[in-house]
N, C-alpha and C positions, 0 to 999 in steps of 0.2 A: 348336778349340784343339789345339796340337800335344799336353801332356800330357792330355789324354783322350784321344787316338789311341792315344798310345803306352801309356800303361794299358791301354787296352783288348785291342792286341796282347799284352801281359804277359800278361793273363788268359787270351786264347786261346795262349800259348805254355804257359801252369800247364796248363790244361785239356788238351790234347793232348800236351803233353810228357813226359817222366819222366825221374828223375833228373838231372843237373847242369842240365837244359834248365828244371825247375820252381824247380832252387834261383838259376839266372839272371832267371828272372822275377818270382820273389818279391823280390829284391834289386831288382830295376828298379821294382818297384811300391811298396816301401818308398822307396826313393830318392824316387821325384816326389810321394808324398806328404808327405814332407819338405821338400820344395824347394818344393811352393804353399803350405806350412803358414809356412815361414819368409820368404818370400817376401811375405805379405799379412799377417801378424803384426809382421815388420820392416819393410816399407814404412810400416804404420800406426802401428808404434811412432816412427818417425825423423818422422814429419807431426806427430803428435803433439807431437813434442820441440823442433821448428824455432818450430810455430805456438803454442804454451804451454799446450797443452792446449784450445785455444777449437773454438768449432764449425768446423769447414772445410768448408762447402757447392761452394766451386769451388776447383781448384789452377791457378795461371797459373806458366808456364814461366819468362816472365820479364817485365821489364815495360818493354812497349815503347813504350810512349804516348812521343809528344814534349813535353816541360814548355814553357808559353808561357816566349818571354823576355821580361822587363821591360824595357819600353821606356823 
């Protein structure tokens, strides 16, 4: 996943860095910690909200069966 890559560079730029270089890193590690927190907190809150709170075992995109016509 691209954010644990780039986490991971963040930490190895703290670790070897210093100065503006570790306060860039810590900033970037807050960042995407923030952005997968809202990210899967908000997506699960709006599922929630759409589907009325019921279990959701699967999500369909959208629904594309063809309805028979009555003949």
């Amino acid at each position: 996943d691209a954010n644990l890559t780039t986490f991971l560079v963040a930490a190895v730029l703290y670790t070897i860095g210093t100065g503006p270089v570790r306060g860039f890193a810590i900033t970037l590690m807050i960042g995407i910690i923030t952005s997968m927190f809202t990210a899967i907190v908000g997506t699960r809150a709006i599922v929630n909200l759409i589907y009325g709170g019921k279990s959701v075992k699967t999500l369909s995109i959208g629904n594309f069966r063809k309805k028979a016509k009555a003949a």
